[in-house]
N, C-alpha and C positions, 0 to 999 in steps of 0.2 A: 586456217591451219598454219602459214607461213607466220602471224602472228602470234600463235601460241608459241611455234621453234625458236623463232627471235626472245620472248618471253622468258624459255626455260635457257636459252644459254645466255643470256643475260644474267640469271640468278646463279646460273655458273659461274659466271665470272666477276660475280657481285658478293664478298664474304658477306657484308653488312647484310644482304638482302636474304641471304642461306641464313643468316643468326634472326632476323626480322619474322621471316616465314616460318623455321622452325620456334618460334617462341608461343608465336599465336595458334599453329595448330597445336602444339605441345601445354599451355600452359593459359594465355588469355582467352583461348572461345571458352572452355570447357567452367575457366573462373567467373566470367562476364557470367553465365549460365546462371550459376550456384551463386554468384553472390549477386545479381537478384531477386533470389529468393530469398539468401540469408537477410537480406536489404529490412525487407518487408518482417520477417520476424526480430531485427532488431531495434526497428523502428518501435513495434509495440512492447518490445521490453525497457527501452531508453523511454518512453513516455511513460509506463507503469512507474519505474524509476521515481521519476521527475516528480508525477504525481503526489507520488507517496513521499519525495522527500518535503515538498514543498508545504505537503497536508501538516506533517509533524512541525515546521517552522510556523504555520499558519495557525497552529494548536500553540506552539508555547507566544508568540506573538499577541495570542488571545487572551491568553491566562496572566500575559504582564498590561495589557491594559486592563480588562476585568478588574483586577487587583488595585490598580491604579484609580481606577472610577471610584471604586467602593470604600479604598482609601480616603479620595478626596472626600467623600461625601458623610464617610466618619468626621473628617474634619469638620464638616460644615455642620455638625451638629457640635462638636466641643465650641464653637462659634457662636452659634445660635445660644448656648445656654451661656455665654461671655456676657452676648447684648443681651438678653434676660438681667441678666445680672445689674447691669448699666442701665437699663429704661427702667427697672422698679427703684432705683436709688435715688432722694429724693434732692435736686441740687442744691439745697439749704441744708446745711451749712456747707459751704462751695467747697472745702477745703476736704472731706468726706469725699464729696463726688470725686472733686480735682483726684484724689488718693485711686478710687475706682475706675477713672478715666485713664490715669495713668498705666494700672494694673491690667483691665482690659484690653489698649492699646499694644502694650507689653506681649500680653496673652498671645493675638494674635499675629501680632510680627512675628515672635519665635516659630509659632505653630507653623505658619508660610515658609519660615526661612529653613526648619527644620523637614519638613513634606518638599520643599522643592518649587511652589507655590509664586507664582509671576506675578503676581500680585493679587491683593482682596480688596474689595470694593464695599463698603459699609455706607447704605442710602439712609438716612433719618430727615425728620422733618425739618423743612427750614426752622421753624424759632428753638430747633435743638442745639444746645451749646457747643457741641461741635461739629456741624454740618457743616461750618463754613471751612474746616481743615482743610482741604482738598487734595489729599492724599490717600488716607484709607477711608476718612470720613467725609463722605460729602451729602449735599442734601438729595431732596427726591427728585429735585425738577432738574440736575444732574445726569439721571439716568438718560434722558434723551441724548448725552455725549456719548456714552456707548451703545447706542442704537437700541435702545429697549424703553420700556414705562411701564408703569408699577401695574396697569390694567390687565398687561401680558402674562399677571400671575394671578390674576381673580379669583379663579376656580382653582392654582393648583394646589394651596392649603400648604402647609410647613415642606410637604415632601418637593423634594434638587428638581429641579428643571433642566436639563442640558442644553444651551444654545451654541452654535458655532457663527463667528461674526469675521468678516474680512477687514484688514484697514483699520481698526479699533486706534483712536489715538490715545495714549496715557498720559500718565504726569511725567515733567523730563526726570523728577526725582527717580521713577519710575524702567522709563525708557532712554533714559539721557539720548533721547532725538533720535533714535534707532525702533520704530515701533514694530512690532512682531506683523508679519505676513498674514495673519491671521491666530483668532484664542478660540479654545473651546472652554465654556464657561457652563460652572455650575452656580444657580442662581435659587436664593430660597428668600422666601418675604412671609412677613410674620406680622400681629398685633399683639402688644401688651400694651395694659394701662389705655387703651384707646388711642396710642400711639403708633403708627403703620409705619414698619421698617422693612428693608432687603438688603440681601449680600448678595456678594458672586464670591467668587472664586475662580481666577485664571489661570489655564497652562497654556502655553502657546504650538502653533501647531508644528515648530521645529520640536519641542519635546515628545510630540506624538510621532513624527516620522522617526526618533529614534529608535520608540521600540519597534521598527519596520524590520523587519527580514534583512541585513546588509548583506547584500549579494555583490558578487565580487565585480569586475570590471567587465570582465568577459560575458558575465550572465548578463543579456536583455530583459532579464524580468522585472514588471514595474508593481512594487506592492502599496495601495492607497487604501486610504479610511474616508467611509462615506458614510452619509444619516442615511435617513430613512425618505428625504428629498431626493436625494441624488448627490446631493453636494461633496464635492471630496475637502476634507477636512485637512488630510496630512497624505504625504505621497514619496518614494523615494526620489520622484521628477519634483521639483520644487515648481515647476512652471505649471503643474494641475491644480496646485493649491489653488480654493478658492471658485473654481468651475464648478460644471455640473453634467451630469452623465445624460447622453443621448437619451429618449423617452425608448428609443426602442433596445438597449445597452442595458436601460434600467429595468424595463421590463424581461429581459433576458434573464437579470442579476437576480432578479424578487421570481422567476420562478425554480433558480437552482438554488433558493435557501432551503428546500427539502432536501435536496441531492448532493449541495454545497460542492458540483464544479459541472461547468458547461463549455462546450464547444464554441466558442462566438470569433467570427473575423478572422481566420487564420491564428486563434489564441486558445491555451488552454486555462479557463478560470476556476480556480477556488476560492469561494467565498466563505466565512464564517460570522458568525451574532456575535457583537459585541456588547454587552451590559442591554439589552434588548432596546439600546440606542441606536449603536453603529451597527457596521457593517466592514470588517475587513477584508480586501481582496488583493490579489497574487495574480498578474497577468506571467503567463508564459509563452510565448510567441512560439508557433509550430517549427522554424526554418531551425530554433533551436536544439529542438528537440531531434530534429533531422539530422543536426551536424554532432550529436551525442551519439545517434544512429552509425554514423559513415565512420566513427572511432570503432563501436563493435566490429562493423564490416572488414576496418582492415586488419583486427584483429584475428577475423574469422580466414582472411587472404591468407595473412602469416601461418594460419594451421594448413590451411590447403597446402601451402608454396611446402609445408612440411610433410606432407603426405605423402608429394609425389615427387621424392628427392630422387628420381633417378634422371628425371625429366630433367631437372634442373641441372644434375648434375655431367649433363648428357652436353648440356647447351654453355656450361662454366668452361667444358673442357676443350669442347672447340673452340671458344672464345680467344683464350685463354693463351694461344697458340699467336694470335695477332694481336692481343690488347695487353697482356701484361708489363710489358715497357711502357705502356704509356700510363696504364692505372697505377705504377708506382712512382711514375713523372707528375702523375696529377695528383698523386699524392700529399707527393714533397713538393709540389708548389703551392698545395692548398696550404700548407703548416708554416709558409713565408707570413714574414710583418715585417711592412717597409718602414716603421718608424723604429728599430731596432738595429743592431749589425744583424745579419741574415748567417742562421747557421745552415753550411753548406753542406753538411757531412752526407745527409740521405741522398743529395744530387751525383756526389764526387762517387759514392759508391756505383752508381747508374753509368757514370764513365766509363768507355770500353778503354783498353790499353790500345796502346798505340797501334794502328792497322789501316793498311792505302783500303780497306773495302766496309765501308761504315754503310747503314742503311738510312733515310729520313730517321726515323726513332732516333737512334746514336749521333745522328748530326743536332738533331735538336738536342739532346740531353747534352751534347760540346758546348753549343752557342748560349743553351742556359746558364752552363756553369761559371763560363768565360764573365756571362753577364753581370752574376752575382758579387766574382770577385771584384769588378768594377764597379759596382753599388756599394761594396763593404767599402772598398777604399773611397770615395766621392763620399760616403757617410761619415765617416771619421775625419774625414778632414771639413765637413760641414761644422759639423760636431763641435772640433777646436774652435773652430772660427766665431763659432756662437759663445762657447764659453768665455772667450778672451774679448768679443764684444760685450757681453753682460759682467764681466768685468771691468771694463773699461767707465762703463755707463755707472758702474757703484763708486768708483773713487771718485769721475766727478760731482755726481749729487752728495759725497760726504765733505767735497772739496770746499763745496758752494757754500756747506755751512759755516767754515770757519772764519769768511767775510763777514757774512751776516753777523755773527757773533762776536767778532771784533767792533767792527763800527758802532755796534749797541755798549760794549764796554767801554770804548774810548769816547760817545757820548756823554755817556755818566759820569767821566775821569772831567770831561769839559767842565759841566755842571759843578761839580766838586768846585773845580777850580773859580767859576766864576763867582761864586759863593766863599771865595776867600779859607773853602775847608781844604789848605794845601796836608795838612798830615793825613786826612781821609785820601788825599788822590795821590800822596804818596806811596800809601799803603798797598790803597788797589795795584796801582803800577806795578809794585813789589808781587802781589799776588797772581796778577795776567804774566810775568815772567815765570813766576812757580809755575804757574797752569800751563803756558806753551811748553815749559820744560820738561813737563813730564807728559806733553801730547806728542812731542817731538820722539822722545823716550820709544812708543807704543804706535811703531809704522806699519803696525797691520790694519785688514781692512777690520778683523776682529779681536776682540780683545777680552780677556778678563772682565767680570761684571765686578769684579773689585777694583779695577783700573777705573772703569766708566764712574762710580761712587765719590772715587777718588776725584773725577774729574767735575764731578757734578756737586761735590759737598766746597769745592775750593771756588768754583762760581757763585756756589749760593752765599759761601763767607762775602766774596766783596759786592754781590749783589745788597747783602745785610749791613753793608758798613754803607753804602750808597744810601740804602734809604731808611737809616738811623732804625735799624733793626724793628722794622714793622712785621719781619713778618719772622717766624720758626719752624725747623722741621724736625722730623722723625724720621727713622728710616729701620722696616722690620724685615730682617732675612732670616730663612731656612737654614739650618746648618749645612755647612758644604757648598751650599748653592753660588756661593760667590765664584765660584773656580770657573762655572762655565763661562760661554764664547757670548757676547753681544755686538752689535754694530756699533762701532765708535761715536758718537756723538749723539748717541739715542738722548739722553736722558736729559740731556743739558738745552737742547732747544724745547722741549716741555716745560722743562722750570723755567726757563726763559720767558713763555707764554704767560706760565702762574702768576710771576711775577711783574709782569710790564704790564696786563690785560685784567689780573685777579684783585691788586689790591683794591678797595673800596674810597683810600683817601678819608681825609678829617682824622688821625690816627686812629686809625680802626684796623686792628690790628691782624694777619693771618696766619694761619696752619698748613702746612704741606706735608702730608706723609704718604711716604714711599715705601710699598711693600711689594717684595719678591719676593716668590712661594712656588713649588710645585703643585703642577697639575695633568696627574697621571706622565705623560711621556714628554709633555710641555710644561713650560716655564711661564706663569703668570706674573705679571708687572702692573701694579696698580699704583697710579699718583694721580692723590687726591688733594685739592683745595677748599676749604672752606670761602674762599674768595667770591668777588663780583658775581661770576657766571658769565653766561652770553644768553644773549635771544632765541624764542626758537627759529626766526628765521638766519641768523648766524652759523646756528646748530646745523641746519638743515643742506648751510655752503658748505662748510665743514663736509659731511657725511658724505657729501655725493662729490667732494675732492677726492676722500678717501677710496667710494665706491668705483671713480674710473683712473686710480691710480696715475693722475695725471698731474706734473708741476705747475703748480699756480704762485708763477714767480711776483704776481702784482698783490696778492692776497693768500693768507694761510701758507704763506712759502713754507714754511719751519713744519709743518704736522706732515704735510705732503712731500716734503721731503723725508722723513723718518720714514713714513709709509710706503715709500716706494723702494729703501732699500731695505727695511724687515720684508716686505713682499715677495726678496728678490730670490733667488737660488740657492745662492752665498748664503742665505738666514735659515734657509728652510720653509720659504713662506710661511713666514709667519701671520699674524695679522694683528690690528690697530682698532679700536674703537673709540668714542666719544660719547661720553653722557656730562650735561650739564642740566642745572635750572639755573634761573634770574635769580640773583641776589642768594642764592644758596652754595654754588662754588662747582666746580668743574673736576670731573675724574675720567682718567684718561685709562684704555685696559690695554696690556700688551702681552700676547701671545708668541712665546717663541721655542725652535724645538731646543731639546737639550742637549747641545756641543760643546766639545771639548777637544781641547789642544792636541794635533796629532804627537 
């Protein structure tokens, strides 16, 4: 008795415990109740559901490979009357055949290439003229490379045979070295003339798991294609391919093709015939159908919780009395983002005005407030700090290039000179003073892309008197486009590259052209060379310079540098790519947003 007393003034003096006890006798027994029951009836409405969506995807899923069989196997008769055609033609006078071999061959390439067809197989006798092709025609004794022989077809007379084979290796013409997971083949063999031929016809079984039911991420349902062995053919799990179903799984399966769905393993199955070959099937896993269930359920809550709105509103209102400072404090803290300045306004409003008699609630909404203007400010001044370091960090990598770029021009002035061509390295001289004067000119970090043209077409004049004008450019702009903003020195370390790395040497002479153009809300910059190229493993330093935006001062200095300060803020992140081939020439892409002078 003493513990009950203790008990009930305890809940006196426990608000939490008065809102705990009134919620459950008000609102959770009487729910728990009713929604075990509702549980159980939406359980069989969520499976009825499932069922029936599943049966209509498992119905058009049927009727696209159906179609697809019957397809192929049209084909394989436009096939069969090709090689008709071909074995009664008589190979004298060769040049008649050759005409027919050609046409037939013809025939059925397009016929494959137009149906979608992974390839066809055409067996003829070894001393046939061309059995030795090895691509669509090959001979008989062949067949054993695809795991079959012509005996496998004795009794089945002109009508398709369907086989499904794992691991099948093709020609690389064929596969180029990627051999399909598994094919399902339709396979026909035939006599004229007393000449014994076969074809296939392959699709592989990635084309079969296409037409599979694509269920989304969330759905665990696994839909596969089996024979009449068990063997699964094609499957949304790629890792079934190739197996074969439990004896007693199969046995389950062959006796719901009356009923076309069974209950097996915690799964709901529906099966259907496919061309009275396969067998397509749709696992549905129960726990799913369960959690489709517990959606109705709280559905059914939300009606209840609306039924008995006095109840609730009985328990808001006491509530209400002790929690509403704080569910408006939790509010406004839930709507903070610290990577942001933090707007304070819904906190400052939660402020009481000045008063010596504040409660917990009112002290914490002060200490909050105080907190945040102290995060605004420590953020804004983070802020600057970061911008004027990433500033910093831009003028020295465009700094870095104007060494680079000198030393390579005052090489050349050498060269000249040692070559006794003092009016060529006269000239240049005269031209690297034009060029630093109008670089000197344009002391921003960004400039005009008519500036950069400017600077990039006066490098490539003394680049061209250097080396007795081997190489010519072009250069094609967008109306307008010239005005916008680019990074100083973009252009001019690329032709740099074209030019030191591109020519081919023996005067062989090259082309560079430069094209700026809109693209949507970006600015595309393509400079291409007809030049040397690079390797693909050069290509490959290149790319992954580019991809960890990191300076490689011993190598690729020049690209990696570009790329690190179009990446930057300053540019808009922009971005940089690289295509090249060997002895075909090198084009470089450039993405940048489009800016303009404040």
């Amino acid at each position: 008795m003493q513990f009950v007393k203790r008990l009930i003034n305890t809940i006196k003096e426990r608000f939490r415990l008065k809102l705990i006890i009134c919620f459950i006798l008000c609102a959770i027994f009487p729910l728990f109740i009713l929604g075990t029951i509702s549980y159980k009836i939406s359980y069989n409405i969520a499976k009825d559901n499932m069922l029936k969506e599943t049966k209509i995807a498992c119905e058009k899923n049927q009727n696209l490979l159906e179609n697809r069989m019957t397809q192929i196997e049209s084909l394989a008769d436009s096939i069969h009357f090709n090689l008709c055609v071909l074995c009664t033609t008589p190979e004298q006078p060769m040049s008649k055949y050759l005409d027919t071999l050609s046409s037939v061959r013809n025939n059925i390439t397009s016929m494959a290439d137009s149906f979608n067809i992974y390839h066809v197989n055409v067996f003829l006798p070894e001393d046939s003229f061309v059995s030795n092709e090895g691509i669509t025609f090959c001979s008989l004794s062949e067949m054993k490379d695809y795991k079959v022989q012509l005996s496998d077809f004795a009794d089945q007379g002109i009508k398709p045979k369907w086989l499904f084979q794992k691991q099948v290796k093709f020609p690389y013409m064929v596969s180029k070295n990627k051999n399909p997971v598994g094919v399902f083949s339709c396979y026909r063999s035939a006599k004229i003339n007393s000449q014994q031929y076969c074809f296939a016809l392959h699709i592989t079984s990635d084309e079969l798991s296409y037409y599979l039911d694509e269920f989304s991420k969330e759905n665990p349902s696994v839909s596969y294609i089996i024979d009449t062995e068990g063997t699964i053919l094609a499957s949304t799990d790629q890792t079934q391919i190739g197996t074969s179903l439990t004896n007693e799984k199969r046995n389950a399966l062959t006796q719901s093709r009356e009923t076309s769905h069974i209950s097996y393993n915690e799964c709901e199955i529906i099966s259907a015939p496919v061309h009275n070959q396969l067998f397509l099937i749709t696992e549905t896993p129960d726990y799913y159908i369960r959690q489709s269930a517990s959606i109705l359920v709280k559905m059914i809550f939300v009606c209840f919780i609306i039924v008995v709105p006095l109840t609730m509103f009985a328990i808001i209102w006491v509530a209400d009395q002790m929690t509403n400072k704080v569910n408006r404090l939790s509010h406004s803290m839930s709507e903070l983002k610290m990577d942001d300045v933090i707007d304070a306004t819904q906190i400052n409003e939660l402020v009481p005005e000045a008063s010596s008699h504040l409660d917990e609630i009112d002290t914490l909404t002060v200490t909050c407030a105080n907190m945040i203007t102290e995060l605004n400010a420590s953020f804004e001044s983070n802020l600057n700090l970061k911008i004027q370091e990433e500033k910093l960090n831009y003028q020295l990598l465009q700094s870095q290039i104007n060494p680079h770029f000198l030393y390579n021009i005052l090489a050349s002035v050498q060269n000249l000179l040692s070559f006794g061509e003092i009016s060529k390295a006269d000239k240049m001289l005269a031209d690297l003073s034009r060029f630093y004067r109008g670089l000197l000119r344009t002391s921003n970090d960004l400039i005009p892309i008519k500036k950069e043209l400017e600077i990039a077409c006066l490098y490539m004049e003394m680049e061209a008197l250097c080396k007795d004008n081997l190489f010519d450019w072009d250069i094609e702009l967008e109306e307008g486009i010239e005005n916008f903003l680019i990074c100083k020195f973009t252009l001019q370390p690329i032709l740099e590259n074209s030019i030191q790395h591109g020519l081919k040497g023996n005067g062989i002479h090259m082309h560079i052209h430069i094209s700026i153009t809109y693209d949507d809300d970006m600015i595309e910059i393509i400079i291409s060379d007809d030049g040397m190229g690079m390797s693909p493993e050069k290509l490959n330093e290149i790319q992954e310079s580019i991809e960890s935006k990191q300076i490689h001062y011993e190598k690729h200095f020049g690209i990696s540098n570009i790329n690190s300060r179009i990446c930057s803020s300053l540019q808009g992140h922009g971005t940089l790519r690289v295509e090249s081939n060997k002895d075909s020439g090198t084009t470089i892409h450039i993405r940048i947003p489009q800016l303009l002078e404040d």
